[in-house]
N, C-alpha and C positions, 0 to 999 in steps of 0.2 A: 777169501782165505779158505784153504782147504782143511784148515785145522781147529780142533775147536776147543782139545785140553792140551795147554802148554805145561811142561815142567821142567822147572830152569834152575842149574846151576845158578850158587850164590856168588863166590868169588871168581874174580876175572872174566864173570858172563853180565849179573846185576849191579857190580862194584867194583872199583877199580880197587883192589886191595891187593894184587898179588905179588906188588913189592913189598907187602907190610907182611905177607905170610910168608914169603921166602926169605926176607932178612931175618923172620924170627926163625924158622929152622935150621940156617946155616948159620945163624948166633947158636944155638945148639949144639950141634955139632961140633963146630969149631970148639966149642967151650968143655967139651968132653974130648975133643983131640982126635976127632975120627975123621977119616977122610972118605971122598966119596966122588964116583963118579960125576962128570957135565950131564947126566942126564937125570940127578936125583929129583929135579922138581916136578920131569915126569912121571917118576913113579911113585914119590909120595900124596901129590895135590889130592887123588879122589882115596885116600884113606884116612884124613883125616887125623885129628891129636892121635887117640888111642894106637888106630894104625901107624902112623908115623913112632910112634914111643917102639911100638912092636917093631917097628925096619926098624931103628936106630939102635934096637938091644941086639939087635941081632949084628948090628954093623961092629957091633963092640963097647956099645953106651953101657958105661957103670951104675948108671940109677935103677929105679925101678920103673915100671909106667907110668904106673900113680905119680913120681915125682918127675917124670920128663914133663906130663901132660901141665903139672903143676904150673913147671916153669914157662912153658909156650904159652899158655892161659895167660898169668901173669904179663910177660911181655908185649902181649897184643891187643889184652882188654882196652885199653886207653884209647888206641887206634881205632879199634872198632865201635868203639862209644863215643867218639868224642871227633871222629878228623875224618873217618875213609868217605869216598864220593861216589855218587852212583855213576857210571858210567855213560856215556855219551847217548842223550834219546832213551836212554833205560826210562825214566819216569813218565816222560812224556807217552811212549811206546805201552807202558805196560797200563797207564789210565785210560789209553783208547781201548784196549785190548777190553778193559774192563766194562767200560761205558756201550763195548757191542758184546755182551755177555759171554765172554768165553771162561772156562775154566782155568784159573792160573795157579799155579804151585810150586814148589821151592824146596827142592833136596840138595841138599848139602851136606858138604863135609864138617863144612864148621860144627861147632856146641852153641847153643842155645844163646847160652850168656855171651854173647857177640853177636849173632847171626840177629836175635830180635832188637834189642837195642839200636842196631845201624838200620835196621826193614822199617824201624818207628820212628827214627829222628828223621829219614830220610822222607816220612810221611805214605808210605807204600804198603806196610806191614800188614794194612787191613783191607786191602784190594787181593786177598793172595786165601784160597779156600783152605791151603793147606800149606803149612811152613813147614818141612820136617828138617832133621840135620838125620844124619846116617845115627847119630846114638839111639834116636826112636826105633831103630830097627835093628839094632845088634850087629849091623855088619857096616860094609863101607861099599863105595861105589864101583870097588875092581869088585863086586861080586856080582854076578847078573841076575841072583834072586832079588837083589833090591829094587830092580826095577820090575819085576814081576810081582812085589809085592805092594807096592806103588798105584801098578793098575788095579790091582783089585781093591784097596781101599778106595781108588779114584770111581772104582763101578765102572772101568772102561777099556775095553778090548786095547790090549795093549799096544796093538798094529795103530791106532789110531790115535796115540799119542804122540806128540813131539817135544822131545827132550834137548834140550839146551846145555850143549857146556864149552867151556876153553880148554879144556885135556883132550889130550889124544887117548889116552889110557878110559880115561870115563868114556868118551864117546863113543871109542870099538868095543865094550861091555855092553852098551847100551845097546846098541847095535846088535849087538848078539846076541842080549836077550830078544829082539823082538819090537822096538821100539824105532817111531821115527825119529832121525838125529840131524839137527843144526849143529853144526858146529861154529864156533864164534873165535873171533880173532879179538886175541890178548898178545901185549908184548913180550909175556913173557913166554910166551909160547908158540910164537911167529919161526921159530925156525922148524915147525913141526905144521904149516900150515896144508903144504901141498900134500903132507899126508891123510890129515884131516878130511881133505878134499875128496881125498880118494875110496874112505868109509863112509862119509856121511853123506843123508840125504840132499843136503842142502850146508851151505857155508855163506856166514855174513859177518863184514870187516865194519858193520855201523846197526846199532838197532834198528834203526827208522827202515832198514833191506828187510824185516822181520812183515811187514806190512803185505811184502806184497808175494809173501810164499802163498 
């Protein structure tokens, strides 16, 4: 393997949750009466609660941030604590990864209070040098400082990283900061695959293909 720091998207790359994040934001939505283009789940997935609260005020949501995020919190905790799965070879994949000493890490959109809970039931959360969610950083993953500020915590040239995700939106950021990018196949995201293809470094429809980049 030509790689030696990985940084992986949480949902729909580590976890199969991304029906349980999109039923909660189109329970939203709907619940506030806004309507919204087929292509919202690409544009919210890499911003995350806060970001999404900010698209949604702006689509015409009546709350405020604080109380959108409230209620997506709310609606998903249980799920992320208590039911979502890791994805197919994800655990397997990411204990070899560890046992030949490469660096693993973990930016996400999600918050804290979901993201570590599901990384620890799941028994993973401490194979992983560095867990962040985008709130550690004040911004969200359509920014491409996040991943330049990523490498430098990591102490490593950024060209020689490889960044993990199931969005198309996050992976041509990533891309554009400067980062190598896997792009990963999720269902919910399969009809944006051949574009995927066509930014990223590398593209894989099963962990266990993570092996042999």
């Amino acid at each position: 393997m030509k790689y030696k720091t990985y940084l992986f998207d949480f949902d729909g790359t580590l976890v199969d949750s991304m029906p349980v994040f999109i039923s909660v934001m189109l329970r939203v939505l709907d619940e506030q009466n806004i309507s919204y283009e087929n292509d919202i789940v690409k544009i919210i997935t890499p911003l995350g609660y806060h970001g999404a609260a900010e698209y949604f005020i702006k689509l015409g949501a009546k709350m405020s941030e604080a109380e959108l995020v409230k209620i997506m919190k709310e609606y998903a905790l249980t799920e992320y604590t208590y039911n979502i799965g890791a994805k197919d070879n994800v655990i397997e994949v990411i204990k070899k990864l560890k046992n030949e000493g490469f660096s693993l890490n973990v930016l996400t959109a999600s918050p804290h209070v979901m993201l570590d809970p599901c990384l620890k039931r799941l028994g993973i959360f401490d194979l992983f040098d560095n867990v962040w969610s985008c709130d550690d950083f004040a911004t969200t993953k359509a920014d491409p400082e996040i991943y330049k500020m990523a490498a430098e915590k990591l102490g490593a040239y950024i060209g020689d990283i490889l960044f993990l995700d199931d969005n198309y939106n996050a992976d041509k950021t990533a891309k554009e900061a400067g980062m190598k990018v896997c792009g990963v196949y999720d269902d919910s995201s399969k009809e944006y695959t051949e574009d995927m293809k066509d930014i990223c470094d590398h593209y894989i429809y099963n962990f266990s293909e993570l092996i042999d980049l």
